[in-house]
C-alpha positions in Angstrom: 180.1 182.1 125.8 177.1 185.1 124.8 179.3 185.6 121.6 179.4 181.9 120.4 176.5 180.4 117.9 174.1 177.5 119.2 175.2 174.1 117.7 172.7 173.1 114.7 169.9 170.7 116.8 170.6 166.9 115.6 169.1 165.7 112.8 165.3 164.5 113.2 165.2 161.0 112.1 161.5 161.1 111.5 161.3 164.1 108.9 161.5 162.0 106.0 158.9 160.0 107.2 155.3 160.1 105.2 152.4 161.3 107.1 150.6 158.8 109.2 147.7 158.8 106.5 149.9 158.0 104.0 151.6 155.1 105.5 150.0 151.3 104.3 150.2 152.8 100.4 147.4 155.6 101.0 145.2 153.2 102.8 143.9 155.1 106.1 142.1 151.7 107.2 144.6 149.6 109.4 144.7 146.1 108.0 141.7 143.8 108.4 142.1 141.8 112.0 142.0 137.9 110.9 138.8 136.5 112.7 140.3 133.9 113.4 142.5 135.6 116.5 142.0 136.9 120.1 142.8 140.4 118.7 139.2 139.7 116.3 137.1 138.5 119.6 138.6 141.3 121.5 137.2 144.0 119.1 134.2 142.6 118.1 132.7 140.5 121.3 134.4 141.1 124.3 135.4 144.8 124.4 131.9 146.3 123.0 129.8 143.4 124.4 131.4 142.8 127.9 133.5 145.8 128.9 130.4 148.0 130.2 129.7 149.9 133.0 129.2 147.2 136.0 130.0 144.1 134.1 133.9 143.2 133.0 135.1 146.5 133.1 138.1 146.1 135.5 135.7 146.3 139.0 136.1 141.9 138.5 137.8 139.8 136.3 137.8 139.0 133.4 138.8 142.0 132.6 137.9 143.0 128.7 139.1 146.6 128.9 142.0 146.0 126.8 143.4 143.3 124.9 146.0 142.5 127.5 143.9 142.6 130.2 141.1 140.3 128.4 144.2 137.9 127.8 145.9 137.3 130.5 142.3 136.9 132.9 140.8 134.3 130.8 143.9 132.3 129.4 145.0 128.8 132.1 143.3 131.6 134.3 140.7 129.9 137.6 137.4 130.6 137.5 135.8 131.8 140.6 132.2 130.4 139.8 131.6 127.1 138.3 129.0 124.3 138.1 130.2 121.3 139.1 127.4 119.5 138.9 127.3 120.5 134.4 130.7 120.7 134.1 134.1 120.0 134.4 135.2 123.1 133.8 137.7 125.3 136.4 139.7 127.4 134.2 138.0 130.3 132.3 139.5 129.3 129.2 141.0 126.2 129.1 143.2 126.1 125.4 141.8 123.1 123.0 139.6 122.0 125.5 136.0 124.4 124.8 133.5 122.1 126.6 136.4 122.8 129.8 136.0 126.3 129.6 134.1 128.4 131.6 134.0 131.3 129.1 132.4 129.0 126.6 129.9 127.4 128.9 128.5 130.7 130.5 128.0 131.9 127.3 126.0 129.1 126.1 124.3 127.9 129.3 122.5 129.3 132.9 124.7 129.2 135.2 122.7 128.2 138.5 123.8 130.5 141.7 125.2 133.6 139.4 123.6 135.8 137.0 123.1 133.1 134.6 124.3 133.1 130.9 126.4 135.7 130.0 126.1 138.6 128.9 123.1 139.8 130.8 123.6 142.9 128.6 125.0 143.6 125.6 124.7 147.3 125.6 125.3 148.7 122.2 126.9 145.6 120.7 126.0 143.0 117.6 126.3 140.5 120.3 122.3 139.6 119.6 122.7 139.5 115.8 125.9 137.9 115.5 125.4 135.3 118.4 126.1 132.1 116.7 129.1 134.0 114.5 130.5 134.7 117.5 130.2 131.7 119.8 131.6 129.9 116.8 134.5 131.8 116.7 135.1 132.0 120.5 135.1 127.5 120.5 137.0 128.0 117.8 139.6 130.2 119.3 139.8 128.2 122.3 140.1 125.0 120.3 143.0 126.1 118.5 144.9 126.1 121.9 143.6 129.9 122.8 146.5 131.7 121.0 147.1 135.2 122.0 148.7 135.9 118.1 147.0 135.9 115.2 147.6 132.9 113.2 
């Protein structure tokens, strides 16, 4: 067996391949995220805005640490605090329905018995320049039915 020669290793199928900054024709930027989807309010709201130290950062839902996460805790998921006496609302996100969404209404009104209107701090996020951008883009989001793709 000492006297016979190693079999060649198998072929590598990835040593043709270009290197990662080559791929997308030389572009090093990923393709822009449509700001129309989740994946959009996930990078630019909810992630730099909510997932902080002692706020949604996977001690209590939501949970906006990661896309997934964010998803599947505010999607047909309960809320534990509402105001029944202002609205209807008993889902966190409710898809087409923003006025029956708890997201949307703690982001646009004090919340009596909690800490009031979200967020209490945005940390190092837009959220204070972009407000309006992005509250129009969260009821729109939830108005199209919530969808976790991009359209």
């Amino acid at each position: 067996a000492a006297c016979e020669k190693e079999a060649p290793p198998p072929d590598n199928p990835f040593t043709n391949q270009p290197p990662p900054d080559t791929l997308n024709n030389g572009n090093t930027q990923l393709p822009e995220i449509p700001d129309s989807s989740f994946a959009w309010l996930h990078e630019r709201v909810f992630l730099p805005t909510c997932a902080n130290s002692g706020c949604h950062d996977g001690t209590f839902e939501p949970d906006f640490r990661t896309i997934n996460s964010a998803f599947h805790t505010l999607v047909n998921h309960p809320a534990l605090k509402t105001d029944s006496t202002a609205t209807p609302a008993i889902l966190r996100v409710m898809p087409y329905q923003p006025a029956n969404s708890i997201l949307y209404y703690r982001l646009t009104n004090f919340m009596p018995n909690t800490s009031g209107v979200m967020p209490l701090n945005a940390n190092d996020s837009d959220w204070e320049q972009n407000k309006e951008l992005y509250l129009q883009k969260i009821y729109q989001w939830i108005l199209n039915g919530a969808p976790n793709a991009t359209p």
